[in-house]
C-alpha positions as semicolon CSV with decimal commas, in nm:
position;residue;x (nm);y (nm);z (nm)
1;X;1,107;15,005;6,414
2;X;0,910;14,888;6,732
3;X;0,725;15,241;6,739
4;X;0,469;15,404;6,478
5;X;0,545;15,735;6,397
6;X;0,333;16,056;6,260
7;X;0,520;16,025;5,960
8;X;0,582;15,671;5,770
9;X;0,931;15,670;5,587
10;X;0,724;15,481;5,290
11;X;0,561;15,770;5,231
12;X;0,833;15,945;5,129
13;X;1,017;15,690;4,859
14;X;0,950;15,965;4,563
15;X;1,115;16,210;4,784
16;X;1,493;16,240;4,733
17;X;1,705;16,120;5,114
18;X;1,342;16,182;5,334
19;X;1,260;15,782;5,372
20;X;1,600;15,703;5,465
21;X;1,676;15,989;5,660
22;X;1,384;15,896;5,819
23;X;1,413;15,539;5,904
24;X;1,793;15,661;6,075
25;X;1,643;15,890;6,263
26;X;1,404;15,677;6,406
27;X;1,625;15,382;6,499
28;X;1,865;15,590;6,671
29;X;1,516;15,801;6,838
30;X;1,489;15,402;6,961
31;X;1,816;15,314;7,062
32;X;1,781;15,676;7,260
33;X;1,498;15,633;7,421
34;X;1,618;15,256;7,570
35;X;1,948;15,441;7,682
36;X;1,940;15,816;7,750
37;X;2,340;15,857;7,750
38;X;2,550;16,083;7,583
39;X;2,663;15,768;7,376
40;X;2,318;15,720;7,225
41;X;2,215;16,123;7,233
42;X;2,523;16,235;6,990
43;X;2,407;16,031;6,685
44;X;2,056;16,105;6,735
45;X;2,121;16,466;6,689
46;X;2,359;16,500;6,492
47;X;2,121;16,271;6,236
48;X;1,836;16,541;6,338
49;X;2,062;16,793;6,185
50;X;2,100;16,635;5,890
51;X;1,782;16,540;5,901
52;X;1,655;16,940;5,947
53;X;1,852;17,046;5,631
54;X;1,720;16,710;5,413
55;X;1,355;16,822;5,461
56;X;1,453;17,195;5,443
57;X;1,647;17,100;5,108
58;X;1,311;16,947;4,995
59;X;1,121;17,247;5,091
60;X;1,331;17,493;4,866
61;X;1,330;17,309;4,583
62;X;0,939;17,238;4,588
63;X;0,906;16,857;4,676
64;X;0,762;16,947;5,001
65;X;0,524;17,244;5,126
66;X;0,645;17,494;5,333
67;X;0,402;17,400;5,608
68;X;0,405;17,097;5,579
69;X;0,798;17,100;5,597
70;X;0,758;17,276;5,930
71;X;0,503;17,030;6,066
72;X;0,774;16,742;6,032
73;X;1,053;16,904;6,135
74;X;0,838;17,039;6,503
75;X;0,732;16,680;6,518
76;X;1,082;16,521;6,474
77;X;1,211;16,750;6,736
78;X;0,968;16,740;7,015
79;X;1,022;16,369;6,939
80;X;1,401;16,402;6,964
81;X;1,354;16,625;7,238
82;X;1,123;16,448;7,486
């Protein structure tokens, strides 16, 4: 990944599909932001949606805080969104 992010994949190894989810999201977040096409947007969110219901997956079943849970997933989309 050439950018840092708020939230390091490694620090969520323990956490069942988060650091790869992660890492995807933020290489196609990459390959987005060098070309803004359709070609590059489609994978980028349909990986955010999978992404979303990963984290939100996490949330229910206690590996994440409820707050916290909301924190990433506002961050990942103004990210995916900018």
């Amino acid at each position: 990944m050439d950018i840092s992010y708020k939230y390091n994949p490694e620090d969520f190894k323990n956490t069942l599909g988060m650091s790869e989810d992660l890492i995807t999201f933020y290489r196609l977040l990459e390959i987005y932001y060098k070309d803004r096409t359709e070609h590059s947007w489609f994978p980028l969110k349909k990986h955010w949606e999978d992404l979303f219901f990963t984290i939100k997956h996490r949330e229910v079943e206690g590996f994440l805080n409820p707050v916290f849970a909301q924190e990433i997933r506002d961050y990942l989309e103004e990210l995916a969104n900018d």
